[in-house]
Structure formats: structure tokens, C-alpha cells
FINU-933885 format. One record per residue (C-alpha): residue number from 0; residue in three letters; x, y, z. Coordinates in Angstrom, 3 decimals. Example, Ala and Ser with C-alpha at 12.3 -4.5 7.8 and 13.67 -1.06 7.14 Angstrom:
2
R tormi zaza       px       py       pz
R     0  ALA   12.300   -4.500    7.800
R     1  SER   13.670   -1.060    7.140
! end
This chain:
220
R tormi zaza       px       py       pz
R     0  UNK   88.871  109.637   88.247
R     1  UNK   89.244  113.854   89.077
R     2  UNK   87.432  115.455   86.917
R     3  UNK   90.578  118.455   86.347
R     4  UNK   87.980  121.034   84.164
R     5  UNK   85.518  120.894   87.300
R     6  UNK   88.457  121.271   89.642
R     7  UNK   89.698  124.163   88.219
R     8  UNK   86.555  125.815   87.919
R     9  UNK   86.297  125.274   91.309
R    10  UNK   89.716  126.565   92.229
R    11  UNK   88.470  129.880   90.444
R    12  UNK   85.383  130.529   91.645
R    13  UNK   86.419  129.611   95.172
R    14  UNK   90.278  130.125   95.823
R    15  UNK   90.393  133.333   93.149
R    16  UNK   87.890  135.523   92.726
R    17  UNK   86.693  135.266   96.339
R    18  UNK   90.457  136.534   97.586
R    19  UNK   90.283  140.209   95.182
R    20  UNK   91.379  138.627   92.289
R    21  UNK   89.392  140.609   89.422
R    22  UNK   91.203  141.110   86.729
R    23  UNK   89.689  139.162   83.974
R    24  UNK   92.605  138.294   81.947
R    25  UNK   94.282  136.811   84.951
R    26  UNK   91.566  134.971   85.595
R    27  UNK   90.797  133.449   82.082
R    28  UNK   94.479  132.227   81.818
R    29  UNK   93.793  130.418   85.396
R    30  UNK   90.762  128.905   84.069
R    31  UNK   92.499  127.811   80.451
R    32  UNK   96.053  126.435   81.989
R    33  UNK   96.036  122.685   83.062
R    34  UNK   97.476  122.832   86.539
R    35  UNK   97.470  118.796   86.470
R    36  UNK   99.889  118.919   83.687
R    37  UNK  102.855  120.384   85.679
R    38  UNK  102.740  118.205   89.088
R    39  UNK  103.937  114.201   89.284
R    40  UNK  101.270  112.005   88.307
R    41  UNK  100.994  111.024   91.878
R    42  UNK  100.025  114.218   92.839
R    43  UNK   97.211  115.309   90.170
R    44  UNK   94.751  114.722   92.727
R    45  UNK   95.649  117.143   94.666
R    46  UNK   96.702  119.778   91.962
R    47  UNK   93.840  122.345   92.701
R    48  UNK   94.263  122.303   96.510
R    49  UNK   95.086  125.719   98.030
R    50  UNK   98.141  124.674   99.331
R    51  UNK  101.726  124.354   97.876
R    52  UNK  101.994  121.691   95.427
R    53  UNK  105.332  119.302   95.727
R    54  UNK  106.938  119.557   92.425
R    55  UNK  110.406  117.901   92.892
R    56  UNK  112.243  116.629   95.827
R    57  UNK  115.380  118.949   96.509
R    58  UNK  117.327  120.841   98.248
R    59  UNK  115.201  123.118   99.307
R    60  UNK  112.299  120.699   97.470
R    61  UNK  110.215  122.711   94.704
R    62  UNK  106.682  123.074   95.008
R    63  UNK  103.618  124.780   92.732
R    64  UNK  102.680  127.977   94.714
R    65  UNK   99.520  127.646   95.825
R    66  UNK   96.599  129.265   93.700
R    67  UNK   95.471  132.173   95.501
R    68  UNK   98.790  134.055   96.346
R    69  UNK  100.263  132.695   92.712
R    70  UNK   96.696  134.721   91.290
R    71  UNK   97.238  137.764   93.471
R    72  UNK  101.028  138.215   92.750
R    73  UNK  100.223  137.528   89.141
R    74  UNK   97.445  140.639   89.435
R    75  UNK   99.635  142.375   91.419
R    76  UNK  102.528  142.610   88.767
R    77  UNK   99.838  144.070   85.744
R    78  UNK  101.345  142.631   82.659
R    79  UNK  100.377  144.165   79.876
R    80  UNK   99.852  142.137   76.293
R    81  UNK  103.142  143.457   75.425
R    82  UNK  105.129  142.877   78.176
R    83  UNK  108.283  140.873   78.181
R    84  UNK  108.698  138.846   81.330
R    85  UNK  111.413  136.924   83.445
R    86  UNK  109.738  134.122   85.300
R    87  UNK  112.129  133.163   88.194
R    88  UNK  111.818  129.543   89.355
R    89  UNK  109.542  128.295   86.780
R    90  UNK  109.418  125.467   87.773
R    91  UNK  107.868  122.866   86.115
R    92  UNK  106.309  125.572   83.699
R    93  UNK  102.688  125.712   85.356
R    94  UNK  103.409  129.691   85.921
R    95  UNK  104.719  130.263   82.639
R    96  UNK  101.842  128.401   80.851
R    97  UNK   99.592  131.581   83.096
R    98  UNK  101.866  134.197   82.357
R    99  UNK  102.514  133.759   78.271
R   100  UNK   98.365  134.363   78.241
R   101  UNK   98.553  137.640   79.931
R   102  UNK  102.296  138.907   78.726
R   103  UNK  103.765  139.163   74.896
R   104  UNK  106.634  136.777   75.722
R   105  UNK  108.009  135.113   78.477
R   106  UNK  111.894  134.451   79.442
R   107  UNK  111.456  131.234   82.202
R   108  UNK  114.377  130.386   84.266
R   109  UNK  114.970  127.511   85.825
R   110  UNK  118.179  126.208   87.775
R   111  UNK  117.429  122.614   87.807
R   112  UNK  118.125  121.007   84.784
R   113  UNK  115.463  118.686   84.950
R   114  UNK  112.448  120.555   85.746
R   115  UNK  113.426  122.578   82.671
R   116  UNK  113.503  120.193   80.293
R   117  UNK  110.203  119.332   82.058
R   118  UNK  108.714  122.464   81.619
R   119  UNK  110.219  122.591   77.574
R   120  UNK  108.261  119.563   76.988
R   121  UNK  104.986  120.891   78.679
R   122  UNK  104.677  123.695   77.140
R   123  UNK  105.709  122.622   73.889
R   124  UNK  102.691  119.988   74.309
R   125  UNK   99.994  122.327   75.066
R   126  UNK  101.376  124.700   71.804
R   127  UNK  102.810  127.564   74.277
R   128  UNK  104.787  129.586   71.565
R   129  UNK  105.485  132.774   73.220
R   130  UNK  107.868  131.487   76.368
R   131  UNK  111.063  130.117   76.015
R   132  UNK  112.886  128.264   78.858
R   133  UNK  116.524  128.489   80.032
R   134  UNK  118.747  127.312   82.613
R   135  UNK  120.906  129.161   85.247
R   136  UNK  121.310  130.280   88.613
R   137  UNK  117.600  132.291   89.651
R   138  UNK  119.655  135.063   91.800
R   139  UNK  121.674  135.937   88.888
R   140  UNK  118.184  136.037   86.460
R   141  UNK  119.016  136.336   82.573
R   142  UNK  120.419  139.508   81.357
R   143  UNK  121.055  138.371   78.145
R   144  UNK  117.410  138.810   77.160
R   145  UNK  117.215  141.984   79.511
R   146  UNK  115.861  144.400   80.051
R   147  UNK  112.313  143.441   81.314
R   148  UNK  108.958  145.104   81.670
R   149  UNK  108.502  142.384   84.980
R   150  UNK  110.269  140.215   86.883
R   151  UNK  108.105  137.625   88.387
R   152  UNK  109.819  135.273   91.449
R   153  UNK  108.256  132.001   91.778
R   154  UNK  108.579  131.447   95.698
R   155  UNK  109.973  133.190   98.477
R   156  UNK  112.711  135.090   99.314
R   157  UNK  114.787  136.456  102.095
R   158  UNK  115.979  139.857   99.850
R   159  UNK  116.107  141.086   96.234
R   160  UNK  119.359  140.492   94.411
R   161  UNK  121.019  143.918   92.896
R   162  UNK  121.465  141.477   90.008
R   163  UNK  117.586  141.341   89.283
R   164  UNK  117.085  144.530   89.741
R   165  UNK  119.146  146.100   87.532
R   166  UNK  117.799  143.689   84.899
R   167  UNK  114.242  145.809   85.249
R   168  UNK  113.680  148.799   82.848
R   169  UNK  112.472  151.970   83.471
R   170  UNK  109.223  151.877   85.152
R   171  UNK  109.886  148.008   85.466
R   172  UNK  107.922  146.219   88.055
R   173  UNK  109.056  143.291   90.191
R   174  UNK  106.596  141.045   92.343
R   175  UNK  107.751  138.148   94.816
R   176  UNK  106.419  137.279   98.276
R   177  UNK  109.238  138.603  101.105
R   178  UNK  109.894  136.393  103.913
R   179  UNK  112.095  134.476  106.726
R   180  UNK  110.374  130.909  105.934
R   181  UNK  107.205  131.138  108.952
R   182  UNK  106.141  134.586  107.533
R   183  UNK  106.009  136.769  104.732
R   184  UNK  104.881  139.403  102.724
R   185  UNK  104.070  139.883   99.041
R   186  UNK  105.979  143.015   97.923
R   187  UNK  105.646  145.049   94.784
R   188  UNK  108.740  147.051   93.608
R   189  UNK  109.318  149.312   90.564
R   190  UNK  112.447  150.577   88.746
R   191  UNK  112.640  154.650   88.617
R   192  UNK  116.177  155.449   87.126
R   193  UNK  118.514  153.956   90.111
R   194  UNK  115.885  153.606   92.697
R   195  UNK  114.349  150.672   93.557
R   196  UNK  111.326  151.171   95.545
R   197  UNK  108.758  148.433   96.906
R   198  UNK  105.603  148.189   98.854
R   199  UNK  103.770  145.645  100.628
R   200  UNK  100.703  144.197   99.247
R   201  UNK   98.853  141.621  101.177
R   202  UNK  100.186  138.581  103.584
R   203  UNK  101.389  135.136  101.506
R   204  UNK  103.694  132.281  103.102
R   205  UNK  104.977  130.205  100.157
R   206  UNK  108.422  127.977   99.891
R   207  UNK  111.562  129.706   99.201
R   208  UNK  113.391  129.340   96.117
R   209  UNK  117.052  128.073   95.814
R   210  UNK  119.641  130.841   96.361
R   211  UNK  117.091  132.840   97.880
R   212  UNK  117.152  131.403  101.266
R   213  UNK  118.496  133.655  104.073
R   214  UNK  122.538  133.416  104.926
R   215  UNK  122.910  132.124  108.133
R   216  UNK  125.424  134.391  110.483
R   217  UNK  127.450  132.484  112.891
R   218  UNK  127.575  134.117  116.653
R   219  UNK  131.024  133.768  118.407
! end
């Protein structure tokens, strides 16, 4: 039988803090949040791997992003206590369960049905009363609880929808991991009036999320 607590001491002492990951609050959340909570039974084994995690079969299939870039891009993003947060692709919850112990509330969307209900009931379980879940299409994010202090995207994508960025506020920041699918880049961007300015941060290759894939151009 896995002993989880060991493994994910292990994943934080070895995945985390050797890969820059120092902020302490991040860290603590890692090290509080079952990770074996919010993959298939199946695959609890293999929870605190650094890879990708398969979540739910799909089209494209979900997967938990793996531990280091998930820490970085949550350090990355520096979510205050008071911060109100859109997590994009939740999931099965395992990033919101992270994110409500660094940020005042969390809004996680989700567009498969499912998973949400999923995530509901996980978080609900472990007594998470600061995130609420809701269903929709991730490009299109939630405006009705806009605007937010961050926008955190749960995978990979090939650009940033207008539609998420105007749901930043002033000074907003945005953190996902920009890619084609074999490489990518993790990519801070902040909100100052009408401009929307990013910057790379380090290298990360995760899956992409659904509507976030790149639009294949047909050649005559």
C-alpha cells in the first residue's frame, strides 16, 4: 500500500523546492493537498510522479499537470491572501484544492460536466470553503464573477483568448504555459489599462486544454 503523506513529502523536497520553488506558502499548500484524491483510483500510485497525471479520457484526454511546472506557474502568478482567482481547466479540482490555500477565493471552471461534479464533491470532502466550481466553455472563462486579480490556465495553450483577458483587472496577472504541443513556454502576462503584456518565464511542456488547441489552416 503507497504510503501518499511520504509521497508527497517526497514530491516536495525533490520535484519542488529543488526546481526554484521558494515561496513558502506555495509550498505548504503542496505539502497539505492530497494529490491522490483527484486522480482514478487506478492511478493513485502514480499520483506524485513528475509527469502528467491521466485524469479523464477525452478529446483531447485531461491530465493533472505535473508537480514541478504546476508549483512554478503557481509561484509565478503571486497570489496574494486576498486574491480572487479564475482557475481554467480545473480539472478534477487537485489545482483548486492548492490555490484556495494561497488565494481568498477561487472561481474553478470546468467544461466537462463530469469532472466538475467530480471536483464539487472533492472539495466539498476535504472542507474546501473558499472555491466554488462552475461549468462552461474555458476560452470564454467566467465573467460573471469578473473581474479577477489572476487568471490561472490549467494546461497548455496555443494563444490567449481576448475573452480572458479582458476578464483581468487592473494590474491583473495571468499565468499559463505557451505552446504548439512538442514545446512550450510558461508565460506571465499582466493587465495595464488596454495592454496586455507577457513575458517568458522558464521552459514547461504540459497537455493542452480543450479549445485551446491550435486551428489548423488548410494549404490549397
Amino acid at each position: 500500500m503507497t504510503d501518499f503523506a511520504a509521497a508527497r513529502h517526497n514530491m516536495v523536497e525533490s520535484q519542488v523546492r529543488v526546481n526554484s520553488v521558494t515561496d513558502e506558502r506555495v509550498i505548504d499548500a503542496l505539502a497539505a493537498v492530497p494529490r491522490e484524491r483527484f486522480v482514478p483510483t487506478a492511478r493513485q500510485g502514480i499520483a506524485y510522479m513528475d509527469e502528467d497525471v491521466k485524469i479523464a479520457d477525452g478529446t483531447p484526454p485531461r491530465f493533472l499537470m505535473e508537480p514541478r511546472v504546476f508549483a512554478k506557474l503557481v509561484q509565478l502568478a503571486e497570489i496574494g491572501a486576498d486574491d480572487l482567482v479564475l482557475d481554467v481547466g480545473c480539472g478534477s479540482g487537485y489545482s483548486t484544492a492548492v490555490l484556495s490555500r494561497v488565494a481568498g477565493t477561487v472561481v474553478a471552471l470546468e467544461c466537462d460536466e463530469a469532472l466538475a461534479a467530480q471536483a464539487g464533491a472533492t472539495l466539498s470532502d476535504l472542507s474546501v470553503d473558499n472555491a466554488v466550481v462552475v461549468t462552461g466553455a474555458l476560452p470564454e472563462g467566467y465573467a460573471k464573477q469578473a473581474p479577477y486579480d489572476v487568471i490561472f490556465i490549467n494546461g497548455m495553450v496555443s494563444s490567449v483568448p481576448e475573452s480572458l483577458q479582458k476578464q483581468l483587472r487592473e494590474d491583473g496577472r495571468l499565468v499559463c504555459v505557451l505552446g504548439d504541443g512538442v514545446s512550450g513556454r510558461a508565460r506571465l502576462y499582466v493587465r495595464s489599462g488596454d495592454s496586455f503584456s507577457g513575458r517568458d518565464a522558464f521552459d514547461a511542456n504540459v497537455r493542452f486544454l480543450p479549445g485551446f488547441e491550435p486551428v489548423e489552416s488548410f494549404v490549397f
